[in-house]
VOPAGU-2260 file (C-alpha; in pm, 1 decimal, decimal comma):
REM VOPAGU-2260
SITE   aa  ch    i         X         Y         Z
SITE  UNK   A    0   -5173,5   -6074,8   -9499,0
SITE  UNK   A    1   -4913,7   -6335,0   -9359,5
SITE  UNK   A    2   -5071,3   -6314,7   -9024,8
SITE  UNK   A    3   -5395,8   -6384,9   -9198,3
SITE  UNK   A    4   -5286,6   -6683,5   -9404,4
SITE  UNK   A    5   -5077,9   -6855,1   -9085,0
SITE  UNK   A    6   -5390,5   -6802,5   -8875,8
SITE  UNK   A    7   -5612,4   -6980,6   -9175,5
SITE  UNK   A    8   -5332,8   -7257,0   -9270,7
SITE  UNK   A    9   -5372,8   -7284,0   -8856,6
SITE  UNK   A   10   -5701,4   -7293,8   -8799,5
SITE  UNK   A   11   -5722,2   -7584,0   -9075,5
SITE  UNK   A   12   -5465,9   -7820,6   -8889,0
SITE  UNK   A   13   -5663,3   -7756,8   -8599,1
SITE  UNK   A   14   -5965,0   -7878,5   -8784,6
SITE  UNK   A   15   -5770,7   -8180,0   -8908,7
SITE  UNK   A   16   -5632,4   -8274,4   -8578,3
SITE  UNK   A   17   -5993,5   -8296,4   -8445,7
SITE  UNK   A   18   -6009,6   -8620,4   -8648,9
SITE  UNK   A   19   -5654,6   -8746,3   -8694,0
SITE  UNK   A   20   -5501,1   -8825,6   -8389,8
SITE  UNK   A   21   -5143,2   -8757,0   -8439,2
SITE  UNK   A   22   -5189,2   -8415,0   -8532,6
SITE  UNK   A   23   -5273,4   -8185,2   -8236,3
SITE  UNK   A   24   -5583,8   -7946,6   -8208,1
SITE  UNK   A   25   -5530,1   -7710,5   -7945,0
SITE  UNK   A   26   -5178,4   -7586,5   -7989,0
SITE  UNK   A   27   -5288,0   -7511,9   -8383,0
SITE  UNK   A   28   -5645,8   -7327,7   -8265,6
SITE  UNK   A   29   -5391,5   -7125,3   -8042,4
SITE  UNK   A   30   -5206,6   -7044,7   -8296,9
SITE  UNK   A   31   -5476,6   -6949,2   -8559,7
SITE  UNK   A   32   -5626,4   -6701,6   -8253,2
SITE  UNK   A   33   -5287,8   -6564,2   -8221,3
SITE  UNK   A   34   -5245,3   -6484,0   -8605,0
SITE  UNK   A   35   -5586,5   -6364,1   -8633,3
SITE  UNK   A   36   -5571,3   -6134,1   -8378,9
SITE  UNK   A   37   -5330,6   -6017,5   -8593,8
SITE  UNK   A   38   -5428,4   -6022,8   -8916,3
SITE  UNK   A   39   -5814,9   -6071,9   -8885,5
SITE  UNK   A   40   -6078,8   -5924,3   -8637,6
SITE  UNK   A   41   -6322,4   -6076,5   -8805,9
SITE  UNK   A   42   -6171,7   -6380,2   -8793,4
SITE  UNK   A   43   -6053,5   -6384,5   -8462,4
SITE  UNK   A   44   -6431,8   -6274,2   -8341,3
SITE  UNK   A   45   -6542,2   -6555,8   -8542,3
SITE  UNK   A   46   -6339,9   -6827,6   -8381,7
SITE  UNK   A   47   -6403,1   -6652,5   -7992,3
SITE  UNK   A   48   -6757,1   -6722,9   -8061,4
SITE  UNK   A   49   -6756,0   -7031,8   -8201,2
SITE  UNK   A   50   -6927,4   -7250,6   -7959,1
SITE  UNK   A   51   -6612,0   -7551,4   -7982,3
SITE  UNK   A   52   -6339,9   -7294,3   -7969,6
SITE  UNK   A   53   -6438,2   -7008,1   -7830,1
SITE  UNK   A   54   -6406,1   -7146,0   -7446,1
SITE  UNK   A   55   -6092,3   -7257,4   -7487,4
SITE  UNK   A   56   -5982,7   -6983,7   -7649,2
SITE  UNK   A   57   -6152,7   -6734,6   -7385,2
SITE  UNK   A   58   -6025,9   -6946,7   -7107,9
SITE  UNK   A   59   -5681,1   -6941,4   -7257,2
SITE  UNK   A   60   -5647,5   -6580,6   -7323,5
SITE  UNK   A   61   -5769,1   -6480,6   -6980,8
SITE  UNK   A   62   -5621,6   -6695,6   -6743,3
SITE  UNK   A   63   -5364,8   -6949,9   -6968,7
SITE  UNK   A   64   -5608,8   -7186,1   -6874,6
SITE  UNK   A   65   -5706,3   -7534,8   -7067,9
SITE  UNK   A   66   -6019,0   -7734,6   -6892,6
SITE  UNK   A   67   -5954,6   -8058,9   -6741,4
SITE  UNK   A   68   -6131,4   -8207,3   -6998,3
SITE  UNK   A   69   -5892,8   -8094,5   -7320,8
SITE  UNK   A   70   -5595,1   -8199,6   -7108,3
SITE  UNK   A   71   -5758,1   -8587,8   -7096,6
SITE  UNK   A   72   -5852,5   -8602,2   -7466,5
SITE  UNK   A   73   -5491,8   -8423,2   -7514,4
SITE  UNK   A   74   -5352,1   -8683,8   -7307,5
SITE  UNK   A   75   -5540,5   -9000,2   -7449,9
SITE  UNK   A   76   -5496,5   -8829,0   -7804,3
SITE  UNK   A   77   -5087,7   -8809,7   -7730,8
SITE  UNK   A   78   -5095,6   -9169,4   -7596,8
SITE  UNK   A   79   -5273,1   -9362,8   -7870,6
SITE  UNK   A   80   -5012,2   -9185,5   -8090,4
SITE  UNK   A   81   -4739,9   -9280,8   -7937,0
SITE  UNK   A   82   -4909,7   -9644,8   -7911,9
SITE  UNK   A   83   -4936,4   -9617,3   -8350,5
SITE  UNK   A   84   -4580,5   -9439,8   -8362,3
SITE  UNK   A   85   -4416,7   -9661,0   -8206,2
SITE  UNK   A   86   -4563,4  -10008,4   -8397,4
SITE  UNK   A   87   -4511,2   -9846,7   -8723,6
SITE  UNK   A   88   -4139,2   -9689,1   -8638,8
SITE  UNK   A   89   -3886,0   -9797,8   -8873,8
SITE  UNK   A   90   -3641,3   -9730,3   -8571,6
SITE  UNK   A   91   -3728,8   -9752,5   -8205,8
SITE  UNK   A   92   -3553,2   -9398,4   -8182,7
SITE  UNK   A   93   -3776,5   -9239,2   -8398,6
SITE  UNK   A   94   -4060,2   -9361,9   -8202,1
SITE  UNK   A   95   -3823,3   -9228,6   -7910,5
SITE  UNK   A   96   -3830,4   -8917,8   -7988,2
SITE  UNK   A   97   -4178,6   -8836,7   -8086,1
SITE  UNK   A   98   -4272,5   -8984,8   -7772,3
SITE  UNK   A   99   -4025,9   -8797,8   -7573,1
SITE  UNK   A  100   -4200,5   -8484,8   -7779,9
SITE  UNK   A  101   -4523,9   -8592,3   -7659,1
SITE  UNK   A  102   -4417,9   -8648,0   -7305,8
SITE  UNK   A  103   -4285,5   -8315,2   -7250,4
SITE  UNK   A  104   -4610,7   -8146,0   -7450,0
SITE  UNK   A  105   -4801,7   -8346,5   -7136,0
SITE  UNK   A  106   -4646,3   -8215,8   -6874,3
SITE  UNK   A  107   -4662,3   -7881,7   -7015,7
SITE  UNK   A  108   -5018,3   -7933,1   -7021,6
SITE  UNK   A  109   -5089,2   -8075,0   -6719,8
SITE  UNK   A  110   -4902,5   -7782,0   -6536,6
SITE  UNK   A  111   -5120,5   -7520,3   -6680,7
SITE  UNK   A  112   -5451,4   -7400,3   -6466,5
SITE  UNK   A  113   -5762,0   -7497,6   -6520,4
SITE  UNK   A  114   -6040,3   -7232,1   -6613,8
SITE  UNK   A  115   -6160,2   -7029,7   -6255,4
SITE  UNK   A  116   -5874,9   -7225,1   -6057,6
SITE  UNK   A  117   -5587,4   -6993,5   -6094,1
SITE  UNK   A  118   -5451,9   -6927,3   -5775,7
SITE  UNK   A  119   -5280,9   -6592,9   -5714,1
């Protein structure tokens, strides 16, 4: 049951970060797959076929992959909220370190393969 609820509690950031930029999609649809792999078959079957997360999910389960195109939205997503973050910052080291956050996430991202151009 706890593996079901993290995957739904998930799965419904992931929904929310579609449309709020500072929260992040992909890392919380990973998640949710993760948990309901766990806890939910049906669940997890659900959200492989979905036609939005099933790809990336696929791609990531098989190969770590994420498309170029996640990694620019991820990118532009992570730059226009460190662009908010840092004009509404009480302190510029707040701002600091969510951006330093962010910066690392990128890299991260940018290092994984892309889906069909893993090299062995």
């Amino acid at each position: 049951m706890l593996w079901l609820a993290l995957a739904i509690v998930s799965l419904a950031l992931g929904v929310i970060g579609i449309v709020l930029p500072i929260l992040p999609t992909t890392p919380f649809i990973l998640l949710a797959a993760f948990a309901a792999a766990r806890g939910s078959t049906r669940l997890h079957a659900w959200m492989r076929n979905h036609p939005r997360f099933g790809p990336m999910l696929r791609d990531w389960e098989r190969e770590g992959a994420v498309s170029r195109r996640a990694k620019y939205f991820a990118t532009a997503m992570m730059f226009s909220s460190a662009v908010v973050l840092f004009l509404i910052s009480p302190r510029w080291w707040i701002a600091a370190i969510g951006i330093a956050t962010m910066l690392v996430v990128a890299i991260w991202l940018w290092m994984r393969p892309e889906p069909g151009l893993r090299s062995e």
